[in-house]
N, C-alpha and C positions, 0 to 999 in steps of 0.2 A: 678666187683661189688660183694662185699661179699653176700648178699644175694643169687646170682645164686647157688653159691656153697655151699648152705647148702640147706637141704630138713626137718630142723628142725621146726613145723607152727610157733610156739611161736617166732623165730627170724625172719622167713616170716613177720611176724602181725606185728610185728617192722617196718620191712624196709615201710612194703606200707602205716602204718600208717603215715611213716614219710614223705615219697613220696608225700603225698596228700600235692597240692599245692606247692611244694618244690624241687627246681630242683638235681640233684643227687649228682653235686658236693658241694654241701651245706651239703648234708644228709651224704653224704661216711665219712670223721671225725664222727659226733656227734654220727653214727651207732656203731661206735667201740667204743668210750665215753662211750654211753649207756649201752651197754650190758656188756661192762665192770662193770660198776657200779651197771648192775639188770640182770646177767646171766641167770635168769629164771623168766619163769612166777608168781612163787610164789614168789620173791622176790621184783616185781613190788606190788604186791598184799599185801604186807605187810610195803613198805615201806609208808612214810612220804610226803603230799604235796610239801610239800617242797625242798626235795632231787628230786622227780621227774623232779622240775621246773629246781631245779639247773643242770642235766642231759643234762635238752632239750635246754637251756638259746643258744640264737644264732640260735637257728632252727624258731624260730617264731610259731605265731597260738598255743600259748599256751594253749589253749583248748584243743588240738588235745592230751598232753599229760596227761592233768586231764584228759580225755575220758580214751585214756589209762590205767591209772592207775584203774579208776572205771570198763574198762572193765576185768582186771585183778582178781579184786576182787570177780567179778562176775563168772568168770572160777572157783575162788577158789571156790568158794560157792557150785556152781551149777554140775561143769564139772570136778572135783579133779584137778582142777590142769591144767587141758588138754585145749587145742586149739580144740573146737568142731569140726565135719567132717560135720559137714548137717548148710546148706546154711541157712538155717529158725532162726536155733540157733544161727550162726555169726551177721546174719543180726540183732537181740535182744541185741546184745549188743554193750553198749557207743560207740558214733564215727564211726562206724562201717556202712555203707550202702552197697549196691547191689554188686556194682563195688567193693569195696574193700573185701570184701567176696567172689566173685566171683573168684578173686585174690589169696587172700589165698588158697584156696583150688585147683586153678590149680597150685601153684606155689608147694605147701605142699607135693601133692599128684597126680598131674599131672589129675585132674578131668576136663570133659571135657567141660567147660561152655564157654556162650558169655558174655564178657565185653567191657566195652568201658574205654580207658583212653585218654588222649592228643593225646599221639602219634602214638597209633591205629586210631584215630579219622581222624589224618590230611592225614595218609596212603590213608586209605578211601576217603577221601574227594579231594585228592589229582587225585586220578585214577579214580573215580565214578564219581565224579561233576565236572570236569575241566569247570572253568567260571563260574558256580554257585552260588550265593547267600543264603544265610540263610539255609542251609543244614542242617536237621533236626537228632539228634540222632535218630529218627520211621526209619528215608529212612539210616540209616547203618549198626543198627543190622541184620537184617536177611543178610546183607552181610557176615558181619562179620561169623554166622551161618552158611551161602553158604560155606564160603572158611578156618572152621575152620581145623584142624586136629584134627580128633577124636582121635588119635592115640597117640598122641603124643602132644599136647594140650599146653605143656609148653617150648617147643621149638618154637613152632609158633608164640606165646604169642613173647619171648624172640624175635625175627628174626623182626615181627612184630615193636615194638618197640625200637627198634636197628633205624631201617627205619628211621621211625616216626623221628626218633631224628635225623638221617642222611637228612630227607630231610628240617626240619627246617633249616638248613646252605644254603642249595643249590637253594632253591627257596622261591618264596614269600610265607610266611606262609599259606599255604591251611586254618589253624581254624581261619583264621578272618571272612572265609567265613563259620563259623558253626553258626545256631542257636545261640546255649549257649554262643559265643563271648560275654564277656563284658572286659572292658577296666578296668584294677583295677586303685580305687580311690590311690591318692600318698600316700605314710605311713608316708614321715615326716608330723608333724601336725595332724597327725591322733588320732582318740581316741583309737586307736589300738596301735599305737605308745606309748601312754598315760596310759594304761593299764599294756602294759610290760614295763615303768619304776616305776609305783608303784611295781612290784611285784619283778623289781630288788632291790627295794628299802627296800622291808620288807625279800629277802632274805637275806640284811647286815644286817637289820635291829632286821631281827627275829619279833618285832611288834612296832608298834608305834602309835602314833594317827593322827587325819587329820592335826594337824598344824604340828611335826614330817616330815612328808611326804611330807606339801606344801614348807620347807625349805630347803628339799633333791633336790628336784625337777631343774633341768636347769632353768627353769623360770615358773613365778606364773601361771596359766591354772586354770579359771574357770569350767571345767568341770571335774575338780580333785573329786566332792563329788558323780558325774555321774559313773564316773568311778568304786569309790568304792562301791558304790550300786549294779554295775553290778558283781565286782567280789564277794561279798557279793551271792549273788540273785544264779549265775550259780556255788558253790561250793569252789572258790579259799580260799577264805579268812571268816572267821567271826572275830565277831563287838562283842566286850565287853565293855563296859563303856567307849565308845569313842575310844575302841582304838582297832587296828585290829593284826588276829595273822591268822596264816596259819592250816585250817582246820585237 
C-alpha cells in the first residue's frame, strides 16, 4: 500500500479520505490516478469541480471528493498550504471526522491517538465479545486505549488492521455483531446510482439542461429533478436558466 510508505499528511489525507467506505483494492489504481493529477495540496485547492470529479470517477461517494477539494481550499486559506498537526483543526474541516483525523495524524506523524475503523473494530470484537450481539463502539475504545502502543502508535495501527482484514476471510465476520452493522441499501436503482450518472453526464457534457440529461440517461427515472436539486443544494453543480454547469 502506497500510503505506508510515505509519511507525507497531504498524501495520508488522500488515502484515508478515500478509504472511507471503500475497499483498498478499489482505492490502490485511483490513489496513484490521483495524485498524479493533484500532486499537492495546493493543486487540489485550486483545481476545478469538475477535474476533481473526473480524478475520483470509479471510486464512488462522490461527496467524499467535493469534501476534499473544499477541505483543500480551506488548508489554503487558513493553514498555507499545510495538513494541520492539532486534531480540533482536522476535525473543522469538509469530510473530515474523529476517526479520520485521528488517522491522519497517527499515520502522518505517528501521534499517539484511539481510533476505531472496520477492521480494528472486528479485531476487537472478534477477541472481546466472542457470541456477543450488538457490541457497542463505548464497550471498544478504552480497549483499544488499554492495548494501544504509545510508542509507536503506527505500526500497531498498521499490524492492527492487517488482522482486521486477515480475519474477515477466515471467520464469520465479527462486525455483523457491532452495533453500527447496517446492511447497505443496493446501488443499482439507487438515487446514488442516479446522481453519479448525471454528473458523469455533465462531465461529457460540460452543461446541459434537464431535458439534455433526461435523453443521456440509460432510461427515463422520475427522480432526475430530485437528484439535481440535491446536487445543486450540496455544491456540485449550479442551475443557470435551466441549465446546469459545474461549480
Amino acid at each position: 500500500m502506497p500510503w505506508r510508505r510515505t509519511r507525507t499528511p497531504y498524501r495520508i489525507l488522500v488515502s484515508e479520505v478515500m478509504l472511507q467506505q471503500t475497499g483498498v483494492a478499489r482505492v490502490l489504481p485511483k490513489y496513484r490516478q490521483f495524485l498524479t493529477a493533484f500532486p499537492s495540496l495546493r493543486s487540489v485547492a485550486q483545481s476545478r469541480v469538475q477535474d476533481v470529479l473526473g480524478a475520483w470517477k470509479g471510486l464512488g461517494y462522490n461527496r467524499r471528493a467535493l469534501a476534499l477539494r473544499n477541505a483543500a481550499k480551506v488548508m489554503q486559506e487558513r493553514h498555507g498550504s499545510r495538513v494541520p498537526r492539532s486534531l480540533d483543526e482536522l476535525r473543522a474541516l469538509p469530510g473530515i471526522g474523529r476517526a479520520t483525523a485521528s488517522a491522519i495524524l497517527v499515520f502522518s506523524f505517528n501521534v499517539p491517538l484511539v481510533f476505531m475503523e472496520t477492521n480494528i473494530r472486528r479485531v476487537f470484537i472478534h477477541f472481546f465479545f466472542p457470541g456477543k450481539q450488538s457490541v457497542k463502539d463505548s464497550e471498544l475504545l478504552p480497549l483499544i486505549e488499554k492495548t494501544l502502543d504509545w510508542k509507536n502508535p503506527r505500526e500497531w495501527y498498521y499490524a492492527l488492521m492487517d488482522y482486521g482484514a486477515h480475519l474477515r476471510g477466515s471467520v464469520t465476520n465479527p462486525n455483523l455483531r457491532s452495533a453500527v452493522y447496517t446492511r447497505q441499501a443496493p446501488f443499482e436503482g439507487s438515487l446514488r446510482q442516479l446522481r453519479g450518472r448525471v454528473l458523469e453526464i455533465l462531465l461529457r457534457l460540460r452543461s446541459a439542461d434537464g431535458a439534455d440529461i433526461r435523453k443521456a440517461l440509460p432510461r427515463s427515472d422520475p427522480r432526475l429533478a430530485q437528484a439535481l436539486d440535491q446536487l445543486v443544494a450540496e455544491g456540485f453543480l449550479r442551475e443557470k436558466n435551466g441549465r446546469y454547469f459545474f461549480r
